[in-house]
C-alpha positions as CSV (number, residue, x, y, z in Angstrom):
1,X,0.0,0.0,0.0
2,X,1.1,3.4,-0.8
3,X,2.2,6.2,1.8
4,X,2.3,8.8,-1.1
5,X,0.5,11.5,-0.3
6,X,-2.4,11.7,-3.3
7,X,-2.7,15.0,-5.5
8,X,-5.5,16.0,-8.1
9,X,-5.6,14.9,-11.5
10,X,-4.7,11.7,-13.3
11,X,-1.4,11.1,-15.2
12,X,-0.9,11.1,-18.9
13,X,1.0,11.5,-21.5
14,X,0.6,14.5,-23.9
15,X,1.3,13.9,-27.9
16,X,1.6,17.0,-29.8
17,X,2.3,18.6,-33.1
18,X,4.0,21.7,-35.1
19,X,4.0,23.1,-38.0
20,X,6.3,25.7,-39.6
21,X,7.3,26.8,-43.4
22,X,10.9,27.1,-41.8
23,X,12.2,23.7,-40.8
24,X,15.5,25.6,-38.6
25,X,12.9,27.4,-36.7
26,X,11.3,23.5,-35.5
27,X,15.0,22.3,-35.2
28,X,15.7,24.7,-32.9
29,X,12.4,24.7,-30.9
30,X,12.9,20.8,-30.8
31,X,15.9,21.1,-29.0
32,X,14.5,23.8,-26.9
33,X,12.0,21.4,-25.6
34,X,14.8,18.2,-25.2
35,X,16.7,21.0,-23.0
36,X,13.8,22.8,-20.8
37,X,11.1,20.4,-20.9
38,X,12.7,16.8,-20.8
39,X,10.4,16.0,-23.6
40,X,11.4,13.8,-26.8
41,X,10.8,14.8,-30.3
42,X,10.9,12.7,-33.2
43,X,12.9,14.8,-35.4
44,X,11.4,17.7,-38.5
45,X,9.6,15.9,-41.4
46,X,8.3,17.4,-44.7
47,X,4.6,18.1,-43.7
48,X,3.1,18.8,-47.5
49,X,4.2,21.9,-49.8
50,X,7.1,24.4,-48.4
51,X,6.1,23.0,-44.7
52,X,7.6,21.3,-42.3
53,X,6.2,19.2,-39.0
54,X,8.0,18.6,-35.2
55,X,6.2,15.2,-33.2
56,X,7.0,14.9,-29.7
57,X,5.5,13.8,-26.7
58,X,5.8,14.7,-22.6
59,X,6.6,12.8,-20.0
60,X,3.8,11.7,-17.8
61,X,1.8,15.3,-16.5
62,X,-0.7,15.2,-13.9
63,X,-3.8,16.5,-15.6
64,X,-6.3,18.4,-14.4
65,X,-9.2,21.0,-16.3
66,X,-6.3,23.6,-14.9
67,X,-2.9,22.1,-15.9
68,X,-4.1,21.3,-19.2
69,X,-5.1,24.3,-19.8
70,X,-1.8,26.4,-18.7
71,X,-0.2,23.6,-20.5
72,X,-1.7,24.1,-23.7
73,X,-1.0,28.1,-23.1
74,X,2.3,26.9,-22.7
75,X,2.8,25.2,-25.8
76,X,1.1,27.2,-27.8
77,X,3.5,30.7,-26.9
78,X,6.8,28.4,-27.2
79,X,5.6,27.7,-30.9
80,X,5.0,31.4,-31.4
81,X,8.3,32.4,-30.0
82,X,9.9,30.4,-32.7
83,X,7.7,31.2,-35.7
84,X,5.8,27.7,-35.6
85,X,2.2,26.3,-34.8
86,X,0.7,24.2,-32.5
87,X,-1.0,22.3,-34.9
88,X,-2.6,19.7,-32.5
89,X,-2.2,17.7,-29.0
90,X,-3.7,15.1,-27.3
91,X,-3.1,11.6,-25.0
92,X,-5.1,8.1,-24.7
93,X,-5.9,7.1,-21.4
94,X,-8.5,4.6,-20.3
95,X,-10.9,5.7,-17.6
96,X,-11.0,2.6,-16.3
97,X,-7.9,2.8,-15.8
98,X,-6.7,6.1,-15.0
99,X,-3.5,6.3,-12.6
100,X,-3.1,9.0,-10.3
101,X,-0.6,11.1,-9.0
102,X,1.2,10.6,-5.3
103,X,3.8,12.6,-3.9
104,X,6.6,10.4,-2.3
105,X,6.5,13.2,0.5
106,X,4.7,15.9,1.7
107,X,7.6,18.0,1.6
108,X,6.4,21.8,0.5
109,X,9.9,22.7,1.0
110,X,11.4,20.4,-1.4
111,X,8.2,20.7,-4.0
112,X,8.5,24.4,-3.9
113,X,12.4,24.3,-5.2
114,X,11.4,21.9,-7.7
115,X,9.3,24.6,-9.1
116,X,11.8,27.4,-9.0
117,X,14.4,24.9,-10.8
118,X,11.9,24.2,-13.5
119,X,10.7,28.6,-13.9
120,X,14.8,29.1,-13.6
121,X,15.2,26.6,-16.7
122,X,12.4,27.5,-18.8
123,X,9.8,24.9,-18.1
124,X,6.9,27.1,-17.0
125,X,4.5,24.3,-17.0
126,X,6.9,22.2,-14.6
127,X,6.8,25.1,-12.2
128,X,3.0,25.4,-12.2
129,X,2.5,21.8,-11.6
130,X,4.9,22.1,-8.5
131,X,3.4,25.1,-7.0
132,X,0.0,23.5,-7.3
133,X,1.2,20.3,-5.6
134,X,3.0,22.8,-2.7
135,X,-0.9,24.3,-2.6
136,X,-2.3,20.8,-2.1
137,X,0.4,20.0,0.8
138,X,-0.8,23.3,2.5
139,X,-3.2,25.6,1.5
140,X,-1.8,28.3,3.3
141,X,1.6,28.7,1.6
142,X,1.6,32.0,0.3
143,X,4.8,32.1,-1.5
144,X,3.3,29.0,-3.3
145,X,-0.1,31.5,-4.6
146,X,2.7,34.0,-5.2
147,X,4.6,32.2,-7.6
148,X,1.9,30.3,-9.2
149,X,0.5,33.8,-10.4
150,X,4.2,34.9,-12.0
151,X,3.5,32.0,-14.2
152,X,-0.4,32.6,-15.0
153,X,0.7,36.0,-15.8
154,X,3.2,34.9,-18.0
155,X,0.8,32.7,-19.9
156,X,-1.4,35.5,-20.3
157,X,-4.3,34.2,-17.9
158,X,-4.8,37.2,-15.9
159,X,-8.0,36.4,-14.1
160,X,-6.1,33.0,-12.6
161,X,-2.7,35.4,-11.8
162,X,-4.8,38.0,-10.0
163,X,-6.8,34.8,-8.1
164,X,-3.6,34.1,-6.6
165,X,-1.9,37.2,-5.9
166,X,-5.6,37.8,-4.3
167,X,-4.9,34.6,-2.4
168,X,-1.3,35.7,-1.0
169,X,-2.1,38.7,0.0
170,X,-5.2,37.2,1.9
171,X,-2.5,35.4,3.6
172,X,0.1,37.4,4.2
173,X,-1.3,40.9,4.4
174,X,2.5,42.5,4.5
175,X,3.4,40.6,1.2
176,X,4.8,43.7,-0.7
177,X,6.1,41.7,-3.5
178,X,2.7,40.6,-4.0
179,X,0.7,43.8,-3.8
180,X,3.0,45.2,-6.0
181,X,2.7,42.3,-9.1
182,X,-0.9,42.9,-8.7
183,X,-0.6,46.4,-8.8
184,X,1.1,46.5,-12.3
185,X,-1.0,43.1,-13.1
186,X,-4.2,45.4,-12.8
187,X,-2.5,48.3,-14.7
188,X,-2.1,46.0,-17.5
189,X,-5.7,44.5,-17.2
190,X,-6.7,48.4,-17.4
191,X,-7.9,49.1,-14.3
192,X,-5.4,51.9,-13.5
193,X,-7.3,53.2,-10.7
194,X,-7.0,49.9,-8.9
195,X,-3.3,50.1,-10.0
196,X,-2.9,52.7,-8.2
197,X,-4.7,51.9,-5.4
198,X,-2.3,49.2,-4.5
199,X,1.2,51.3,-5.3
200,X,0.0,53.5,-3.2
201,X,-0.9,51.1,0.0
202,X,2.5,49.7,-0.7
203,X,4.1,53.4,-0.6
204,X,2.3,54.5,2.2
205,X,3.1,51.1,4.6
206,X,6.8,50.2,3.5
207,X,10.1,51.7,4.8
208,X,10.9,55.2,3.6
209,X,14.0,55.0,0.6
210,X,13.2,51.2,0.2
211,X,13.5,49.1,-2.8
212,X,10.2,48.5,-2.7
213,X,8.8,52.0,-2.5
214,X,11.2,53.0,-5.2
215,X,9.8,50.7,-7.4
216,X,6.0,51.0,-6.5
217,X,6.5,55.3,-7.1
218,X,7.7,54.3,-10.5
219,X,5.0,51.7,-11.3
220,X,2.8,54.5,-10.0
221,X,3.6,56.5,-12.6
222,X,3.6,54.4,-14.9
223,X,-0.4,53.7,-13.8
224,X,-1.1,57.5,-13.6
225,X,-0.1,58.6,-17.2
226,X,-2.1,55.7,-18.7
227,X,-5.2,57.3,-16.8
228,X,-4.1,60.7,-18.4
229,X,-2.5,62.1,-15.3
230,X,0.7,63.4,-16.8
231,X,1.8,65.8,-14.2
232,X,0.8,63.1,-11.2
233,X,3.1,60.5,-13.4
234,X,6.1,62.9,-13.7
235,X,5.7,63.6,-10.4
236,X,5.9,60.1,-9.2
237,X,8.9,59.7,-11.7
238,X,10.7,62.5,-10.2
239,X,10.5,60.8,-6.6
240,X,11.8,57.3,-8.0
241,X,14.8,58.9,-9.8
242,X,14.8,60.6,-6.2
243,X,15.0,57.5,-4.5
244,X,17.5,55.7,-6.8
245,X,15.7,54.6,-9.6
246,X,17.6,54.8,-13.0
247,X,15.2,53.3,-15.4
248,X,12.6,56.3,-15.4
249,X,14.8,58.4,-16.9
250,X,13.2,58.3,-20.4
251,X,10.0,58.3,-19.5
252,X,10.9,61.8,-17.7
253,X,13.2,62.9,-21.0
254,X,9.6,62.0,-22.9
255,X,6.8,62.9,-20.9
256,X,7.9,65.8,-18.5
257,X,10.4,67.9,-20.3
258,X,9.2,71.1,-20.9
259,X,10.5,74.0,-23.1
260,X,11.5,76.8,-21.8
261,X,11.7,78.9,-25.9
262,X,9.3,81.7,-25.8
263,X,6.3,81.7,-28.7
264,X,6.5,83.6,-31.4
């Protein structure tokens, strides 16, 4: 009998497809896959006229409604970024005889490096699935929500990033880090207003000259000219570049330089 500790999902094996009209472009994503990913590919065949196909498969993924979805996300962007398709995916599986995943352990600890490894090589999906299984070991691990959201965000599934920064804050009310991603997360989801909300809780309750206040005055900014509030952004700017902030220093050359020629 098993002392694993169980996890959602069943396990299964993905197949998958792309297509490209440049067969260096599926060379190189096939070995980008191999490196980051672990998975095996079958090698570039002539797929018809002037294109070109890459067959793989993963390793065995615990699927749920979620993972497959962030997987597929996944998949999908790592084609684009190398000027291919994902043409189509899919595995076999019996429901009679589905196998489910265990954790050896119910080490958070040890789960949640697993996940930075796999985000520090590439493999965003890898990371996701760890930080869901740290979730399933304890609810209540906030850096878990934290870095779960970094990579919904990164797969463009806003809703499920700001779910979990929502969640970590919830948790740890003093999670700066946090308030801050969903401070520029909301910015980008255009709700400036609530953007600015949040950069200016975390101004307001962090140390005076801090990192993290430096960077939340520029984000502010940032928020305040995209809700037409030019002088507030330079403004904002100024008290980064004040603080140490080196990066703003375009956005002041472009936005709050002023002439000082006479008309006429």
């Amino acid at each position: 009998m098993s002392n694993g500790i169980a996890v959602p999902g069943f396990l299964l094996e993905m197949d998958f497809q792309f297509v490209s009209n440049n067969r260096d472009n599926l060379e190189r994503l096939g070995v980008f896959l191999e490196a980051r990913y672990a998975y095996q590919t079958t090698g570039v065949e002539k797929h018809g006229w002037r294109r070109w196909c890459l067959n793989g498969k993963t390793g065995e993924i615990p699927i749920t409604e979620d993972i497959l979805l962030h997987w597929a996300l996944d998949m999908f962007d790592r084609g684009f970024n190398h000027d291919a398709e994902l043409q189509g995916y899919g595995g076999l599986c019996d429901p009679k005889h589905l196998r489910h995943p265990e954790l050896a352990t119910p080490d958070e600890e040890m789960q949640f490096t697993r996940g930075m490894e796999a985000y520090e090589r590439g493999n965003r999906i890898g990371a996701l699935i760890a930080w869901t299984h740290v979730i399933s070991i304890n609810p209540s691990n906030d850096s878990a929500f934290y870095s779960r959201a970094i990579v919904r965000a990164d797969l463009r599934n806003f809703h499920g990033a700001m779910q979990d920064y929502d969640r970590a804050i919830e948790l740890d009310p003093v999670y700066w880090s946090a308030w801050e991603n969903r401070a520029c997360l909301r910015d980008d989801m255009g709700d400036h207003a609530g953007a600015i909300t949040d950069h200016t809780h975390v101004i307001a309750s962090v140390r005076d000259g801090s990192e993290a206040q430096t960077l939340a005055y520029a984000n502010r900014g940032n928020a305040k000219l995209r809700l037409g509030d030019r002088e507030g952004a330079c403004a904002d700017w100024n008290k980064a570049k004040e603080l140490g902030a080196e990066d703003v220093q375009d956005r002041l050359d472009k936005y709050c330089v002023q002439s000082n020629c006479a008309d006429g």
